[in-house]
N, C-alpha and C positions, 0 to 999 in steps of 0.2 A: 504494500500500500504506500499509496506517493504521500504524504504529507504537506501538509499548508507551509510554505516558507515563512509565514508570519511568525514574532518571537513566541513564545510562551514559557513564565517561568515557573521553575520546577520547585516551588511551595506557593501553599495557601493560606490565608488567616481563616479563621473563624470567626467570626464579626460576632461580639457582642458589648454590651453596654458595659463600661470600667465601674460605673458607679454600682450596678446591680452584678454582675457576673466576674468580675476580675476582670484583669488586664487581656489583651489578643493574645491568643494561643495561636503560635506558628503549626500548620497542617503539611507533613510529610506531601510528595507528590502521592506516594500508596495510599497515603490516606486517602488524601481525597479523590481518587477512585473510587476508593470505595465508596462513599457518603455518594460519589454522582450515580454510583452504580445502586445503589440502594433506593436512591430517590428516583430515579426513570423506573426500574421495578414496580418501585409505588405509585408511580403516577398512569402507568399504563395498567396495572391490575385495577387500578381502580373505578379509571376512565371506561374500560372493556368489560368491567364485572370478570375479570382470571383471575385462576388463583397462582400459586407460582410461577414465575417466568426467570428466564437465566437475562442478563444482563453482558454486553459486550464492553471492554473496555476502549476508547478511542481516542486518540492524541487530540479530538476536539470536544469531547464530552465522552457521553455514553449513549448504548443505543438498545435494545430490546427484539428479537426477530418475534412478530405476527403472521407466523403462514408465512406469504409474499409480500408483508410490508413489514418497513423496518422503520421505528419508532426513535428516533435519532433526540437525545437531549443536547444541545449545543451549550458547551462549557465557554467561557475565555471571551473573546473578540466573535461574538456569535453571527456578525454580518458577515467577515471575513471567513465563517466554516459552512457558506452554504453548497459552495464548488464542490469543497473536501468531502462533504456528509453526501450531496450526491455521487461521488464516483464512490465512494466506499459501497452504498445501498445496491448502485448497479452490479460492480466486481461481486457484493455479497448474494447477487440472483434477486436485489428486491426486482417487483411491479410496479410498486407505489411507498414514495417515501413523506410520511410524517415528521416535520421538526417542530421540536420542544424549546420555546425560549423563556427565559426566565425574566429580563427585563422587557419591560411592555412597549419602551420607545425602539429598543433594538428589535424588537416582534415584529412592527410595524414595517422596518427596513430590508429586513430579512423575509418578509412576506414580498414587498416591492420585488424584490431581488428575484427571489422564486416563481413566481407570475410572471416571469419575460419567457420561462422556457415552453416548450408546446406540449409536455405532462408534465405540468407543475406540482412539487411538493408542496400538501398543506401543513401552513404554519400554525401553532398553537401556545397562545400566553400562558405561562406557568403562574396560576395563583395559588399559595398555600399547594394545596393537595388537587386543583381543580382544575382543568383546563379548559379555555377558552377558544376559540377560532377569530382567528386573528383577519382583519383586513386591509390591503398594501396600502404604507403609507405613501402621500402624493412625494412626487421628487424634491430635491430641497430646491427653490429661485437662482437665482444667478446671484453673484456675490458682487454686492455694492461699492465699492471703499466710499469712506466719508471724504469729503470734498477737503476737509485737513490732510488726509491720509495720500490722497491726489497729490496736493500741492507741495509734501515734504517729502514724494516720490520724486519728484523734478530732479536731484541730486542723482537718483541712480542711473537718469535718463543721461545727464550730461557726463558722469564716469562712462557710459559706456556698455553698460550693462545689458542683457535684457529684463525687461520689466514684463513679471508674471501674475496677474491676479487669481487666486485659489479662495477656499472657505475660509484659509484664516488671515487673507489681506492684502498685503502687496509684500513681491517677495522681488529681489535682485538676483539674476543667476546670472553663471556662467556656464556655457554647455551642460546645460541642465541642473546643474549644481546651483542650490542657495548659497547665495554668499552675505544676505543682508536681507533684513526685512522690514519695511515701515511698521512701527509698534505704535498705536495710540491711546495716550493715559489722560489722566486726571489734569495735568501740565500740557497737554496740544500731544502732536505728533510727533515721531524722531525716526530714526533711521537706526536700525542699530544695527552692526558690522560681524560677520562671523559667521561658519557653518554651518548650521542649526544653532538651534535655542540654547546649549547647551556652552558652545562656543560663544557663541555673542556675549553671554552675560560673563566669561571669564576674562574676552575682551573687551568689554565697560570697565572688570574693576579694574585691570591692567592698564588698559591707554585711554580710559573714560575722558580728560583735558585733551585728546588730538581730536584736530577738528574729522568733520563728517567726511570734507571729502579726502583730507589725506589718510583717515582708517581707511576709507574703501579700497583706495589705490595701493594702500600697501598690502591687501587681502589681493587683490585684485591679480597683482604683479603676482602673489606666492601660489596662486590657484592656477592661474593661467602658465602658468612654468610645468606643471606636474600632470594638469588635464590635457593634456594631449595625446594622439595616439601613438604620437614618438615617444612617447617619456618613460624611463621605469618605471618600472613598479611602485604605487606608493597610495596609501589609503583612499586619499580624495581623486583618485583616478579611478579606483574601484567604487565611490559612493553612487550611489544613485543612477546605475546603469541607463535605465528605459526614460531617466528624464536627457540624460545624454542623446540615446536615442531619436529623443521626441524633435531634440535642437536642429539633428540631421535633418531629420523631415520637412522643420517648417523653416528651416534655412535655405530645402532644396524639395521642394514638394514631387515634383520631376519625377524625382527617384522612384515615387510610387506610383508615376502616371496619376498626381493632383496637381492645379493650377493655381491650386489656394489653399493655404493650410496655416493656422496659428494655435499658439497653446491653448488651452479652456479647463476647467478646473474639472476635478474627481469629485461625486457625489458626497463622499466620505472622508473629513480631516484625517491626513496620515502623521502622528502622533512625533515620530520620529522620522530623520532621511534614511535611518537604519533599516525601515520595516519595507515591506514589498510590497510594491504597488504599482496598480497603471497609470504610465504618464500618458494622459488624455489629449487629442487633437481635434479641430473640426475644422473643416473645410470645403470644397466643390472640386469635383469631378471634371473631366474633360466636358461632360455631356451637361456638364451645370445643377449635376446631380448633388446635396447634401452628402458630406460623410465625416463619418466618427474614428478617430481612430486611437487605436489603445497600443500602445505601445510596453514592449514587456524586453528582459532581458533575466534569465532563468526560470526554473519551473514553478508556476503559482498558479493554485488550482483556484483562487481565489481571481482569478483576472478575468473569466468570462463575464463571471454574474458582476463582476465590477467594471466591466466595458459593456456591455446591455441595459445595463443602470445608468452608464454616461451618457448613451445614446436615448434612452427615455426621457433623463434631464434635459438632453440641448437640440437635439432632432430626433423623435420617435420614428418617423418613417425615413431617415437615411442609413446609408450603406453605414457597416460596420467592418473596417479593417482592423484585422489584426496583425501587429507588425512583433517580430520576435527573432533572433538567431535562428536558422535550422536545426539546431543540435536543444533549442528548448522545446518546440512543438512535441510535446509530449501528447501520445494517444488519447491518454483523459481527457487534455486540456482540447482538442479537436474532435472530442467527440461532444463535449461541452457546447463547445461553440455550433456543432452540426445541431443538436437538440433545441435553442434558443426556437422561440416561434415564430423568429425573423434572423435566420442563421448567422453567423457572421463570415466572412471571407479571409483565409490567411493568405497573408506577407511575409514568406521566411526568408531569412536575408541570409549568405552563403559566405561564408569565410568571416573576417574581422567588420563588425557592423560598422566599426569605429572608421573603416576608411573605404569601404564596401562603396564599388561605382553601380551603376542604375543597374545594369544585368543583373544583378547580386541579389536583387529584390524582385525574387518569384514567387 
């Protein structure tokens, strides 16, 4: 079984109130198996009137066999396990797959997500011991920035930058890479400098007095030295593959036979640059056709129902390209894509995508 490239980490807490129950008690990963595998037991004997059932354990929760359906509870990042829980159900010989979510806003998402393929799995909100049938929720708007967040973007425009609007605002990259993001507080808007959130906030307390545009330049220069496809080896050349990807594309649409092609955001904030995820495009076609295109670089079984969802977001009825290495199209992952009930079309690109000429993108 292929697994979700998303993180997941291997303990859990037990949530309960300090002042009534004691302090958090840290949960072994066996443990809580067990407890996931104890409670889909419970929730399907009880939904179905059975009386014992054996329970599976699964890198994305747990799951239960019914005859020819398989009762899937979604553990973790439950939007990001509906790819994973379908290709499990199928390799497992289900007909019909039931998912189990426990939060009611992720229910709704995971429902959306589900409802793009043409036998969709029904989704179901976990209350207490009872569950409910869930209905997809609408896609989320396009993402605004505030007319502040606009006007203290101007900086990244005149460095050089590209400037990318996503769910969570305005971001500066380089070959897909964040290198800076408009942040706006309480005091207006600013720009802050750095590879992710994590980086920026250690470069404020660091060179917090250099102005705006000399941080960006000096980020700028060390990013741009190491992202290329000449360069050795070196972490920020390997971050964020498929947003690299995506720069190829709308730098040179060509390549995939489009005449128009720019960045556009993913239905779903991706938390870190670490986690996996589609970098999304939209554009037109030679024939002035709408299209969506998802861009992927290794295996994520999460990138169909996450490029189907981008396409329901920004054009429901345009083409859906999927663009990836050859060596990622993975059989799940294309068999995914064939199941959607508006299928998508792959783009496997053939040697190094990094420098790959138009032939390369079959």
């Amino acid at each position: 079984m292929v697994a979700s490239r998303s993180s997941r980490s291997a303990t859990a807490s037990a949530v309960s109130s300090p002042t009534s129950q004691g302090p958090v008690v840290p949960v072994s990963a066996d443990q809580r198996a067990g407890l996931l595998a104890a409670k889909v037991r419970a929730l399907v004997a009880d939904h179905l009137g059975l009386g014992s059932t054996v329970a599976v354990p699964l890198p994305f929760g747990a799951a239960v066999r019914v005859d020819d359906t398989r009762w899937v509870l979604l553990d973790g990042d439950a939007v990001r396990a509906v790819g994973p829980a379908m290709v499990w159900s199928t390799r497992d010989g289900a007909q019909s797959v039931q998912l189990m979510v426990d939060d009611e806003e992720a229910a709704g998402v995971v429902a959306r997500r589900a409802a793009l393929f043409a036998d969709p799995p029904v989704v179901w909100s976990v209350r207490g011991r009872v569950l409910h049938p869930v209905a997809p929720a609408p896609p989320p708007p396009a993402p605004v920035p505030e007319p502040i967040a606009v006007t203290a973007a101007s900086v990244l425009h005149e460095a050089g930058v590209d400037v990318v609007i996503d769910r969570a605002g305005i971001a500066g990259e380089i070959r897909g890479l964040e290198i800076a993001r408009v942040v706006v507080g309480e005091e207006g808007a600013r720009v802050e400098v750095g590879v992710g959130r994590h980086d920026r906030e250690a470069f404020t307390m660091v060179h917090g007095a250099l102005p705006t545009a000399e941080a960006l330049a000096s980020v700028l220069g060390s990013v741009d030295a190491v992202r290329r496809p000449e360069a050795e080896p070196h972490p920020l050349r390997q971050l964020a593959p498929e947003g690299w990807l995506r720069w190829r594309l709308v730098s040179d649409p060509a390549l995939i036979d489009l005449v128009e092609l720019r960045p556009a955001h993913a239905t779903v904030v991706r938390e870190s640059l670490k986690d996996a995820g589609a970098s999304i495009a939209v554009g037109r076609d030679a024939s002035g056709h709408d299209v969506v295109v998802a861009c992927s670089v290794g295996i994520d079984l999460d990138l169909i129902p996450a490029a189907a969802d981008a396409r329901l977001a920004h054009a429901p009825s345009a083409r859906l390209l999927v663009v990836l290495p050859e060596r990622d199209a993975h059989p799940a992952t294309r068999a995914l894509g064939a199941a959607l009930a508006q299928p998508a079309e792959f783009i496997l690109v053939r040697g190094d995508w990094r420098t790959a000429e138009a032939g390369a993108f079959v």
